[in-house]
C-alpha positions as CSV (number, residue, x, y, z in Angstrom):
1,X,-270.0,57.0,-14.5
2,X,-268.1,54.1,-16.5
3,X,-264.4,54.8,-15.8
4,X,-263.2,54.5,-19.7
5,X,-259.7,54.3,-19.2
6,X,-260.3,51.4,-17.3
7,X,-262.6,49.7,-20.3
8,X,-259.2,50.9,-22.3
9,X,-256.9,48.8,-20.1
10,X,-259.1,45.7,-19.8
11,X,-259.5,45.7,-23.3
12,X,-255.6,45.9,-23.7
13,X,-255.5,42.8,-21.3
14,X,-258.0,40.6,-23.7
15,X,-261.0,40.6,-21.8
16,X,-264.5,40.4,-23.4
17,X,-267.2,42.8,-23.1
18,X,-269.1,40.5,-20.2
19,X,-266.3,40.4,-18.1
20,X,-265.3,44.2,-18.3
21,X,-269.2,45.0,-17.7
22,X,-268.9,43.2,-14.5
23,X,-266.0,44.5,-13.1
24,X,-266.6,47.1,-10.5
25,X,-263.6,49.5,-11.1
26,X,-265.5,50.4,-14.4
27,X,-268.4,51.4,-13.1
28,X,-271.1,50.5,-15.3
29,X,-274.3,49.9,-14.0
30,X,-276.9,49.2,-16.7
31,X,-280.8,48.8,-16.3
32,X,-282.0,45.4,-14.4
33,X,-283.8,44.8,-17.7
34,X,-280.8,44.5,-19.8
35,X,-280.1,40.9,-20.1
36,X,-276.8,41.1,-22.0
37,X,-274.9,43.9,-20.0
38,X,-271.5,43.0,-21.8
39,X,-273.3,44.2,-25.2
40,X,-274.7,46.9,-24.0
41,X,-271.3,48.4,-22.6
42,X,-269.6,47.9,-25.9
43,X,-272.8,49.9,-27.5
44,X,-272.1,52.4,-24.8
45,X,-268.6,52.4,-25.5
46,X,-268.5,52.8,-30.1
47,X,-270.8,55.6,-29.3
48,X,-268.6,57.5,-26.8
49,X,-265.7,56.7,-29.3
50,X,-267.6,58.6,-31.9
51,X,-268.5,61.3,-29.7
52,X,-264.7,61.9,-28.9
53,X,-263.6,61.7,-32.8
54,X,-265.9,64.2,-33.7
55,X,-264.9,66.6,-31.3
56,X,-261.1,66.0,-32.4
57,X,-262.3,66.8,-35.8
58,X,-263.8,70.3,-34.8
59,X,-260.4,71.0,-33.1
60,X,-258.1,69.9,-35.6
61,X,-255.9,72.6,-36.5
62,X,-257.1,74.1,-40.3
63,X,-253.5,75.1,-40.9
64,X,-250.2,72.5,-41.5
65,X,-248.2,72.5,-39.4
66,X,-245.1,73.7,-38.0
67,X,-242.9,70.6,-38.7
68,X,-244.7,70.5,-42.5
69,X,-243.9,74.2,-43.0
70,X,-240.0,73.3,-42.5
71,X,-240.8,70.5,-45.0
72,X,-242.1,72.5,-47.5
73,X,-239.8,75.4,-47.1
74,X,-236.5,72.6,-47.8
75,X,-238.0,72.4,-51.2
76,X,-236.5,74.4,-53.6
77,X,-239.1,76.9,-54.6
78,X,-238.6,79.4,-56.4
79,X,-238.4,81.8,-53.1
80,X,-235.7,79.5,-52.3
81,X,-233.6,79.5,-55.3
82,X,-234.0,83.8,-54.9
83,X,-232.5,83.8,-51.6
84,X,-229.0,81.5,-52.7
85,X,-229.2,83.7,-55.9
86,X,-229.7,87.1,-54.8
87,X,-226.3,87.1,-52.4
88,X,-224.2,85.0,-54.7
89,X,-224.7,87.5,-57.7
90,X,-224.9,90.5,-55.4
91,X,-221.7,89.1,-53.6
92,X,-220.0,88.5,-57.3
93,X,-221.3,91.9,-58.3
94,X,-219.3,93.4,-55.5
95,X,-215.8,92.0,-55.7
96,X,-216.4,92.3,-59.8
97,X,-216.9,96.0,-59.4
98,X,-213.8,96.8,-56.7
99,X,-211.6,94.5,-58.8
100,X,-212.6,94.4,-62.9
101,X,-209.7,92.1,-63.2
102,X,-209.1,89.4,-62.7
103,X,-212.3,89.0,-60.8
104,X,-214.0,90.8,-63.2
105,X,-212.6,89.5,-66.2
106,X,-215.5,86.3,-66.7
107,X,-218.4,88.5,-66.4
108,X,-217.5,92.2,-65.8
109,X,-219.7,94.0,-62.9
110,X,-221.2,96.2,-65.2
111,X,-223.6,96.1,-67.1
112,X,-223.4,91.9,-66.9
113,X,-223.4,91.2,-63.1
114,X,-225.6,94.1,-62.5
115,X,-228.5,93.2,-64.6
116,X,-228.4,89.6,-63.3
117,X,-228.9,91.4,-59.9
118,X,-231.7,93.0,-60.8
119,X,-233.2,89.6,-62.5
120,X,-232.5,87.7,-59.5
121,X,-233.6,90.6,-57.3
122,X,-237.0,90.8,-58.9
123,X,-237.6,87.4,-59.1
124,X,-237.4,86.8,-55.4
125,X,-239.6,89.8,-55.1
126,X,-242.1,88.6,-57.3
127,X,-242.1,85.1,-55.5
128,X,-241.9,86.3,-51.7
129,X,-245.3,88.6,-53.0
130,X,-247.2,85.5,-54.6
131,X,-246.2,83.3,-51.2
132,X,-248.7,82.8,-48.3
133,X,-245.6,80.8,-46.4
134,X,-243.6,83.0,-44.0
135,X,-241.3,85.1,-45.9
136,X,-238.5,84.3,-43.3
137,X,-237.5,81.2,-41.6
138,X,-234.4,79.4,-40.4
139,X,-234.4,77.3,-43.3
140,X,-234.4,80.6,-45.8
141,X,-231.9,82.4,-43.4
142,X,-229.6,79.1,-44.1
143,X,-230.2,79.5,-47.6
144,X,-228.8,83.1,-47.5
145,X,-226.2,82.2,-45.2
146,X,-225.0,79.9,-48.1
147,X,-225.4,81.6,-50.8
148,X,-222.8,84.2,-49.2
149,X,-220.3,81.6,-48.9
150,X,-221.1,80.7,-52.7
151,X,-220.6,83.9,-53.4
152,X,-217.4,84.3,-51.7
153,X,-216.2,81.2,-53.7
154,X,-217.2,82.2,-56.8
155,X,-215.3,85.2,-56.1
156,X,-212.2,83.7,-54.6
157,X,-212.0,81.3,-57.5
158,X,-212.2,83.5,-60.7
159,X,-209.7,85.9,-58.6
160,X,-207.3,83.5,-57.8
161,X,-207.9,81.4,-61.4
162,X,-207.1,85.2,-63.0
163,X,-204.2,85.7,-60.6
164,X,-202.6,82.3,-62.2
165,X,-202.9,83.1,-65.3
166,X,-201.1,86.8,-64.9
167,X,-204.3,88.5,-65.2
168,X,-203.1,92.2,-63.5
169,X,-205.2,93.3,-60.3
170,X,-206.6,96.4,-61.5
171,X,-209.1,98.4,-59.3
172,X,-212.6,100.1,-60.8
173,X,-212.9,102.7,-63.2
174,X,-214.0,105.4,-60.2
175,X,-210.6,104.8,-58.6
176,X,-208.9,107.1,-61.2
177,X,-208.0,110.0,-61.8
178,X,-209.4,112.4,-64.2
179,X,-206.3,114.5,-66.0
180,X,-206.6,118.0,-67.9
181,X,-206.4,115.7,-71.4
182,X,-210.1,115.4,-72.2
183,X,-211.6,111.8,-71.0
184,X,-208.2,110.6,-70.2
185,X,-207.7,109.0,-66.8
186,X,-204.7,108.1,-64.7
187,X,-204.6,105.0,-62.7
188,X,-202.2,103.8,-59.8
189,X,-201.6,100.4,-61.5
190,X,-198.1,98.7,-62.4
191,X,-196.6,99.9,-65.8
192,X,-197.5,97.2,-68.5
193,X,-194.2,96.6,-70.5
194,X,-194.0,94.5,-73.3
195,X,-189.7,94.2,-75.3
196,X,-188.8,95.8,-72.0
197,X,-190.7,99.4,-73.0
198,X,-194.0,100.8,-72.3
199,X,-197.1,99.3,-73.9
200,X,-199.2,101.8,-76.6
201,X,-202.5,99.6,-76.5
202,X,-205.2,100.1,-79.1
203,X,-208.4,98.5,-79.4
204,X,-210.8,99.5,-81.8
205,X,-212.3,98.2,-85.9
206,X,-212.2,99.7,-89.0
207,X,-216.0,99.7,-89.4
208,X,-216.1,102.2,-86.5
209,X,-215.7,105.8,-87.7
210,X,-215.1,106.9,-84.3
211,X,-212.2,104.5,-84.3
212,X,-211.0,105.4,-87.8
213,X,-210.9,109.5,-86.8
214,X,-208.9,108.9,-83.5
215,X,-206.5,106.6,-85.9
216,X,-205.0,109.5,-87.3
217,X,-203.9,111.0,-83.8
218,X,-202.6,107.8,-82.7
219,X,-200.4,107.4,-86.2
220,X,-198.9,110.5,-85.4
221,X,-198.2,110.1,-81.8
222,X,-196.4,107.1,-82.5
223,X,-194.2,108.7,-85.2
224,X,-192.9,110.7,-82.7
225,X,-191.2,108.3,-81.1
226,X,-190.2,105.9,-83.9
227,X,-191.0,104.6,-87.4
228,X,-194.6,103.1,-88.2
229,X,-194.1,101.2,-91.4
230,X,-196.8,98.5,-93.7
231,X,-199.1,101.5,-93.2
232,X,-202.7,101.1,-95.3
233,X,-204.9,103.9,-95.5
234,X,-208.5,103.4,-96.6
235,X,-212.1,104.6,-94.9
236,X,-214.4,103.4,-92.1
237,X,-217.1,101.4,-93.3
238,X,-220.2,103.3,-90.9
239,X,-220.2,106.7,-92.5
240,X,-216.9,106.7,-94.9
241,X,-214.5,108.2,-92.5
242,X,-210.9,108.0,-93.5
243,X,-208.5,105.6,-91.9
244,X,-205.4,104.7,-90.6
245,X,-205.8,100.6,-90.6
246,X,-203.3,100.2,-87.1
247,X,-204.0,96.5,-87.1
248,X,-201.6,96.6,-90.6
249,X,-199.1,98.4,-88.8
250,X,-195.6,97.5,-87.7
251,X,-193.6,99.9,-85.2
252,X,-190.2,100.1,-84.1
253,X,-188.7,102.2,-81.8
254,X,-184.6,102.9,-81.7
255,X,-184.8,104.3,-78.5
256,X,-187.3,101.4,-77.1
257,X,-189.8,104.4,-75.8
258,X,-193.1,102.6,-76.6
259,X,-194.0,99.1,-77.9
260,X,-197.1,99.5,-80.0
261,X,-200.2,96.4,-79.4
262,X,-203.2,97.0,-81.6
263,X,-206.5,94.6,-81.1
264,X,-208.5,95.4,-84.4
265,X,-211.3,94.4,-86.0
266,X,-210.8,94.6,-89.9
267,X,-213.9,92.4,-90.7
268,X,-216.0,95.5,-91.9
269,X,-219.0,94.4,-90.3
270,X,-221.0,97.0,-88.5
271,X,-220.8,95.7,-84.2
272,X,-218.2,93.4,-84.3
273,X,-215.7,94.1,-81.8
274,X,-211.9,92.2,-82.1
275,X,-210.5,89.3,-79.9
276,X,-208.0,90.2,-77.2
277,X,-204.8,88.3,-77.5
278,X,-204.4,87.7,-73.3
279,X,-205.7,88.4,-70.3
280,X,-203.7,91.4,-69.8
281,X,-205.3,93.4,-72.8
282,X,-208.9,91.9,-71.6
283,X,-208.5,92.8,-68.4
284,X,-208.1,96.5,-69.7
285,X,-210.8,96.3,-72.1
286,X,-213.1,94.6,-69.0
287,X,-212.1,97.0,-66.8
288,X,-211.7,100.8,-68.5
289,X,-213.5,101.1,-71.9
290,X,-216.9,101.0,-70.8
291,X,-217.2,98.4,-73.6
292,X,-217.1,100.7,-76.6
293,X,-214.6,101.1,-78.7
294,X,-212.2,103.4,-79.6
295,X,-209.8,102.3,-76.3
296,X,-206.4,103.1,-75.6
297,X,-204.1,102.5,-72.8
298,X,-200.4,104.0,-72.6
299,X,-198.2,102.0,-69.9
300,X,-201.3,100.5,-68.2
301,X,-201.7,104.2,-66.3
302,X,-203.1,106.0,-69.0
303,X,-206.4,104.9,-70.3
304,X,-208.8,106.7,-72.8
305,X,-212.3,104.8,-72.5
306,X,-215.8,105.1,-72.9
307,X,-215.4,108.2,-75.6
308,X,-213.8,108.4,-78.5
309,X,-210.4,110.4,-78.8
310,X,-211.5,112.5,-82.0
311,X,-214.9,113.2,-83.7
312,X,-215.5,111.8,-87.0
313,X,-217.7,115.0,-88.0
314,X,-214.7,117.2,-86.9
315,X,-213.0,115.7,-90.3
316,X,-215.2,117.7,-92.5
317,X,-214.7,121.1,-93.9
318,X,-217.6,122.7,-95.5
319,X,-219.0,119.5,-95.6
320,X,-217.1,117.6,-97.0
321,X,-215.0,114.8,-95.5
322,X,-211.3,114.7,-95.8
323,X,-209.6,112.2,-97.8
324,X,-207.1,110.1,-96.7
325,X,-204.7,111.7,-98.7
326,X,-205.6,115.1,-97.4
327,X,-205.1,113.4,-94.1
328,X,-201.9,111.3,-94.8
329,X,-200.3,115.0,-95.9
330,X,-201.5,117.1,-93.1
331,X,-201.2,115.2,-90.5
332,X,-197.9,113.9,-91.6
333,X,-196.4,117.4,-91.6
334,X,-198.1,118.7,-88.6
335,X,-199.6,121.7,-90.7
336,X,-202.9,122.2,-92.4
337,X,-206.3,122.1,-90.5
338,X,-206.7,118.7,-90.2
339,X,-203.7,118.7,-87.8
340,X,-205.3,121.6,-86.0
341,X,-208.0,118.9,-85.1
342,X,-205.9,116.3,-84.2
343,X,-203.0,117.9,-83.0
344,X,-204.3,118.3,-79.2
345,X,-204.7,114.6,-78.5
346,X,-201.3,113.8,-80.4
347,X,-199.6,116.4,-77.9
348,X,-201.7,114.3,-74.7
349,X,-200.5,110.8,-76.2
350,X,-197.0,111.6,-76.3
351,X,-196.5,113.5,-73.2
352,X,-198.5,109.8,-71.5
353,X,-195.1,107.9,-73.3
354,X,-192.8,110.7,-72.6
355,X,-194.6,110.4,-68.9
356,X,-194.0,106.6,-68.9
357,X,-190.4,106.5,-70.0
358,X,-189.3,109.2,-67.3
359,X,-188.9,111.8,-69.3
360,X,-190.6,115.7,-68.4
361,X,-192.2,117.7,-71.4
362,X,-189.6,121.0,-70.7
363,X,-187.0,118.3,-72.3
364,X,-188.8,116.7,-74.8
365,X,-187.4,118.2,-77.7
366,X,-183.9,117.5,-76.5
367,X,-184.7,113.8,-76.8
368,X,-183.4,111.7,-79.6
369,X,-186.8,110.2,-80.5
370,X,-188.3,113.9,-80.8
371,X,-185.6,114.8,-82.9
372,X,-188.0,115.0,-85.9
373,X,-190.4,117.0,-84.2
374,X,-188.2,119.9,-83.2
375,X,-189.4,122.3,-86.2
376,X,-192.9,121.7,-85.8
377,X,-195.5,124.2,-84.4
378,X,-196.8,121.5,-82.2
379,X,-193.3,121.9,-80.1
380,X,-194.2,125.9,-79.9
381,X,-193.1,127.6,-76.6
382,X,-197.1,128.1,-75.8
383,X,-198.2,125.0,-76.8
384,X,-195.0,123.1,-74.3
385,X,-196.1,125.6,-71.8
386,X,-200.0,124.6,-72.0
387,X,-199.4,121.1,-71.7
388,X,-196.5,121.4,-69.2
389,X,-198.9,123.4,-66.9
390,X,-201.7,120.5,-67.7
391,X,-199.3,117.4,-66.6
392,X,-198.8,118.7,-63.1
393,X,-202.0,116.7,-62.0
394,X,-200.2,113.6,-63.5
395,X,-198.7,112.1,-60.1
């Protein structure tokens, strides 16, 4: 049997095909009627070479292998791209949520963040089931790995860019608490001030007919507590509601009770919502009104968001709407059934100031700036009782 190995080596060394035949250590021993053994050897030798590459053809793996799986994987497919997406929304999502503001504030957790979850969620879903490559390597588990810390920095940097700018830290909507004072909630924040006295923060548009009914309880409430002047009356334009226009507004308060910050839209046009003028007002707006309009927030710890404070269709009376005049005199004097509608969120709003300047409800009336409220029915020993008993759940 020729030793091929050995043909191998000899060839290596330069010999030709005579002088390999005739060495002994290969072994070859052709017919004694082969004249040219050298040739015949190297005939011998092409076809055993063939015989040897076929045979590593019918072994050759059908599959690529392991090194060119990795390569592939390091592209960026679109599996790829879903798993440093999915954890640095997801990641985002989650600080967003537990902190509105500041984190919050560039793209609040809901509904933004959370339908870009679900995008990026479904589109590594819908890649993973189109793949035939493993779902899970050490090269995707890096790519998780990193979006993670993406996420983290993301996170970190809109926080601590917020925190810089005196964006307050306020915590999610589902860390408040609910109060008798229908949708209001209470939330362990710091006080906003604003002159040194308690900020009275509106944000609504006079398109918004929900925004023009709750106007009238919010005129009122203020005018408890000091003199709203430059006051223009006129009527939503969604469904002809009548107005108070508080962006028109100017407020003092002699006794510095409340400082009075309206963000409205007085465009007209149906949707549009107004421009906050810092990051303190968006940061409320981001984080508490469920982004729809009318909002309020008394002191930073009282916020009314995601309803509105007074139906539009409760200012109709057999029909027909009220007029702003009808509303202006009513309302004004605290008699007349439109008070009666109002009258119940005008009694919440200023107990929330009252609340925030330290002072109980039993002593209202004795205050200077309630002065002018001290004949009205609003201020009637079962009504102060009522709302007494209700503000005992207001820590």
């Amino acid at each position: 049997m020729v030793d091929w190995d050995r043909v191998e080596e000899l060839r290596s060394k330069g010999w030709d095909w005579d002088e390999i035949a005739d060495d002994p250590k290969v072994g070859f021993h052709p017919d004694a009627s082969m004249h040219e053994p050298g040739r015949a050897l190297r005939g011998l030798y092409h076809r055993q070479r063939s015989r040897e590459d076929r045979r590593k053809e019918v072994v050759k793996p059908t599959g690529p292998s392991k090194e060119d799986r990795e390569k592939e994987e390091r592209r960026w497919t679109l599996t790829r791209i879903g798993y440093l997406l999915v954890p640095v929304v997801a990641v985002w999502f989650l600080f967003a949520y537990l902190i509105p503001s500041p984190i919050g504030l560039v793209l609040p957790a809901i509904p933004y963040l959370a339908l870009a979850l679900v995008v990026v969620v479904f589109i590594l879903l819908y890649s993973l089931l189109r793949s035939t490559k493993p779902r899970w390597s050490k090269v995707y588990r890096t790519t998780l790995i990193s979006g993670v810390i993406l996420g983290l920095l993301v996170s970190g940097m809109i926080g601590f860019g917020g925190y810089l700018l005196g964006c307050p830290i306020l915590p999610p909507t589902s860390s408040g608490t609910s109060l008798s004072a229908p949708n209001w909630a209470q939330y362990s924040v710091s006080p906003w001030h604003e002159n040194g006295a308690p900020v009275f923060y509106f944000y609504g548009a006079t398109w918004c007919p929900y925004c023009s009914a709750s106007s009238w309880a919010i005129w009122k409430a203020l005018s408890g507590f000091g003199t709203v002047s430059g006051t223009a009356f006129q009527y939503s334009a969604e469904d002809s509601i009548p107005e108070v226009v508080l962006a028109s507004v100017s407020y003092t308060s002699p006794s510095n009770a409340v400082t009075f910050v309206a963000s409205e839209d007085t465009s007209g046009v149906t949707g549009t919502f107004p421009a906050t003028s810092n990051c303190v007002e968006q940061a409320y707006v981001s984080a508490y009104s469920s982004n729809s309009i009318p909002f309020v927030a008394i002191n930073g710890q009282f916020v009314h968001g995601g309803s509105t404070i007074i139906q539009p269709t409760d200012l109709s009376s057999g029909g027909t709407t009220f007029t702003t005049a009808q509303m202006e005199q009513q309302v004004g004097t605290a008699n007349g059934t439109a008070w009666g509608i109002v009258q119940g969120q005008v009694w919440w709003m200023m107990a929330f100031i009252a609340e925030s300047n330290g002072v109980t409800v039993a002593t209202l009336p004795q205050q200077p700036y309630y002065s002018s409220w001290g004949n009205h029915a609003v201020w009637g020993a079962n009504t102060q009782s009522s709302v007494s008993t209700d503000l005992s759940d207001i820590g």
